[in-house]
Every structure is written in C-alpha cells, then in structure tokens.
N, C-alpha and C positions, 0 to 999 in steps of 0.2 A: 640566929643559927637554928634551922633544925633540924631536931635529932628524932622526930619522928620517920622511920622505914618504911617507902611503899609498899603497899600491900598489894599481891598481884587481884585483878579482878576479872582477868578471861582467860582461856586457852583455847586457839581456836589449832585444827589438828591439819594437815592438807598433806600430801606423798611431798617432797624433792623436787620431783620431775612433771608430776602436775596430771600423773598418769593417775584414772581409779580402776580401769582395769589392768590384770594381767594373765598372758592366755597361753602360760609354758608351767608344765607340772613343777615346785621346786625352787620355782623363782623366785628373786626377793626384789624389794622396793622399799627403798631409804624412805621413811615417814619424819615430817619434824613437825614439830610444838611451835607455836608463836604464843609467849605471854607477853600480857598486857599489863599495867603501863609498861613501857620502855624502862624506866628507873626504877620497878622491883627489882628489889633485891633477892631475894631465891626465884628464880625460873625454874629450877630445876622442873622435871615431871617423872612418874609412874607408868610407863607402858602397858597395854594389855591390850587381848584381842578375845574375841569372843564370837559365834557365829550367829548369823541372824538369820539366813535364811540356807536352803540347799543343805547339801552336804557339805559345803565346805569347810576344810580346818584349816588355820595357819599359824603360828607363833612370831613373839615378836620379842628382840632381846634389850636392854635395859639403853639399848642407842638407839632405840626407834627402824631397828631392820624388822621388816617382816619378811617371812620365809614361807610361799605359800605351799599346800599340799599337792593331793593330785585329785580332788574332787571339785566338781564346779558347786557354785551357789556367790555368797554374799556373806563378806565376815565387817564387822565394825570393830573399827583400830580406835582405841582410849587413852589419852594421856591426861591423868590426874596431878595437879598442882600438889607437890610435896609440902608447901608449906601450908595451905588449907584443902584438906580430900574432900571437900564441897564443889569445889572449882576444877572444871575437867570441859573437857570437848574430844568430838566423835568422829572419822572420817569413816565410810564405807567403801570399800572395796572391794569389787569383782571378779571373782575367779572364772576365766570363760576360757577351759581348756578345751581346744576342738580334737575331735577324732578323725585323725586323718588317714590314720591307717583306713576306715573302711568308707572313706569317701576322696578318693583319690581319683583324676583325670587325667590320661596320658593323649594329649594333641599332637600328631602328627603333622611333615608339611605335605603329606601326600594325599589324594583321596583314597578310599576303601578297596579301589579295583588296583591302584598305584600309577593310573597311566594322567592325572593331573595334580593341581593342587588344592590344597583339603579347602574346601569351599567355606569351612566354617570360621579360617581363618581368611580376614580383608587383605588383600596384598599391594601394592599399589601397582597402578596400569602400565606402566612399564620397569623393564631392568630385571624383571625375575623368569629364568628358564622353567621349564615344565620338569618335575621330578623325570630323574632318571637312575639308572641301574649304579648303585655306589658301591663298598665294600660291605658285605655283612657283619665281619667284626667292627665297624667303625663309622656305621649307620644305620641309628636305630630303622630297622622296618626294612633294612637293606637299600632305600633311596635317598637320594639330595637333592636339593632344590637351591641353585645358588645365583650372583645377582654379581655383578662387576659395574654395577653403575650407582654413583656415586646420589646417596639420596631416596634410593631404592628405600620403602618400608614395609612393614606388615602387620597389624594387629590383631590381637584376639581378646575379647570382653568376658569375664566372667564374676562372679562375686565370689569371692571364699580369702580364706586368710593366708596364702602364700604362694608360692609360685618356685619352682625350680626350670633354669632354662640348659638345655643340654647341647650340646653341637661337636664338632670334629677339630680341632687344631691344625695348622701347616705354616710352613712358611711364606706361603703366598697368600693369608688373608690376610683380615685388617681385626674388623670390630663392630659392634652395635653399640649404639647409644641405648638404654633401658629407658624407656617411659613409664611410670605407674599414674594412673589418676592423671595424666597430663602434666605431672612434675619429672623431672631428669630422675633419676637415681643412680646411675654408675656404668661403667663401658665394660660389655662384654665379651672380653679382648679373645680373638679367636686366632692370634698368630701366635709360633713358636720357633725356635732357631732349625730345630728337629725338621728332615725333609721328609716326604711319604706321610705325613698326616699321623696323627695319634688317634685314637679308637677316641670317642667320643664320651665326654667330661661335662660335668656340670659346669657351666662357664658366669651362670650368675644365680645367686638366691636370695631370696626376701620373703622373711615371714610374719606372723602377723598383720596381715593386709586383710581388710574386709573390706574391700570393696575393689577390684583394681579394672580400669577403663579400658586402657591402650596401653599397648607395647609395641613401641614401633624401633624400629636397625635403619642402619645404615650400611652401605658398602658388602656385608659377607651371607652368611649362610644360613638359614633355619634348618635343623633337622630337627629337635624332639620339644617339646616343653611338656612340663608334667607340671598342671595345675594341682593345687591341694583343696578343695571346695568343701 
C-alpha cells in the first residue's frame, strides 16, 4: 500500500471560456487552475493579479473571477499552489476597451442628395426600390428603401467592434437574416402585430466584433445601421 501523497508539480492557468481578451469596462472572466498530477491531493490555488503593462487594473477574488477596470493595457492573472508557493502559473490578459463614443458611423440607405441608394452600401441587382419620401418620425434621414422580393440582399464592409442595425416595424414585413464574417448570427425581425408601423428601433446588436465582412437581409427593409469603428 502506499501511503506516500502526490505532490502537485504544475499549475498551468488559462480563462473558462478560452477568451485572453476582453473589451467592456467592468467585465469579468472565470479564470481556472489545472494542477498536475491528477491524484494530488491539495489543488487548491492562491489567486492574484497584477499589471504588466498599460494602464490596466483588475482584481481577482479567491474563485478565480477577475473583474476588469476601465483602462486598457495587459494584466497577468497568478494562481499559486497552496500546498507549495514555489509552484504557480500565469495567464495574461487583455484589456482592449474601444472608444466608441468618439469613433462612431452612422450609414444610411440613402445617398447624400437622398434621390438613390448610398453607393457605399452593395445591394443586390434586383428586388430593391430607389429611397423614397418615408415618415420623419419613423425614418431615420426621413427616407426608405424597401425590397418585396424574396432573397433581395445588401452588404456593408467595415472593421471595427460592433455594429447596431436600426429599421421601422409594421405588420406587413418580414425579417433579415444577419451575416457577420460570413457566419448567420440571428433574424432581424422587422414585423409587429401594431398597424401604421412604429418609429424606428434597434432591430439587431452585436458587439465586440473586429473585424465584420458582410451583412446581408432578406425579404424587408434597410433604413439606418450605426457602425461603432
């Protein structure tokens, strides 16, 4: 039999979710310890956090949460082996909060004069009317540009980390499918039971994106998207 106790000989440190950055003031991310061998007997570990580069601060509480600030840089997350403080391992992680208050993009579907559609967005060759005279409370720039054919799309390419897309509600539309990067993300459902159309609503959001390709609908309506770059 024996009655000798492994002794742990690693800790290696990595987030939960596999993420090293994160780019929201405040946020947190589950960090965990893997020791080594599998049949030590104390795992336990010692938390800490400390800054390596930037400004950045953050804190981390005795369950491996870290809580980051509101400054960007680079902080290294620490869990030391309780049963010998020789034995520890490091993860680094990135604090990349963007300012988007003063780098914001509001994309219209209209052009500059209002009499077509904004060139800077692709639209596909058929299915989409030329903007025309909408309501002003209930589109944005006062015009709409709308599409009754099934398959109809339209993209816009930009880099930056999020995206809000804006549009009018009624009971006679449908939806957009969202594309980012050429993956789905979710339907941007633009009907309501309400007839006369509702003033116009953020109908889909996603943030955190650096880098987004294409966004391409189906079936209904473009009127605003406010890129965050």
């Amino acid at each position: 039999m024996n009655t000798e106790a492994a002794r742990v000989e690693k800790v290696e440190v990595t987030s939960a979710s596999g993420m090293t950055t994160v780019s929201k003031a405040g946020s947190t991310l589950q960090m965990k310890a893997a020791v080594t061998p599998a049949e030590a007997i104390n795992k336990g570990v010692t938390w800490s956090v400390t800054t390596k580069s930037g400004s950045a601060a953050a804190t981390i509480d005795e369950n491996g949460l870290l809580s980051a600030g509101t400054a960007n840089g680079v902080v290294t997350v620490k869990a030391t082996s309780k049963e010998n403080a020789e034995i520890s391992g490091t993860c680094e992680i990135t604090v990349a909060i963007p300012d988007v208050t003063a780098q914001s993009e509001i994309i219209e579907d209209c052009s500059d004069d209002k009499n077509s559609k904004n060139p800077k967005i692709t639209w596909s060759e058929t299915g989409w009317s030329n903007p025309y005279t909408g309501e002003a409370d209930k589109h944005h720039g006062g015009t709409k540009t709308e599409t009754s054919t099934e398959g109809a799309w339209f993209s816009y390419t930009f880099t930056g980390t999020g995206i809000k897309f804006y549009a009018q509600k009624n009971n006679t539309q449908g939806k957009f499918t969202v594309e980012l990067d050429g993956k789905a993300e979710s339907d941007a459902v633009l009907w309501e039971e309400k007839s006369g159309g509702s003033p116009q609503q953020c109908v889909f959001e996603k943030r955190q994106i650096w880098k987004i390709q294409n966004i391409q609908s189906s079936l209904q309506r473009q009127q605003i998207m406010e890129t965050l770059t």
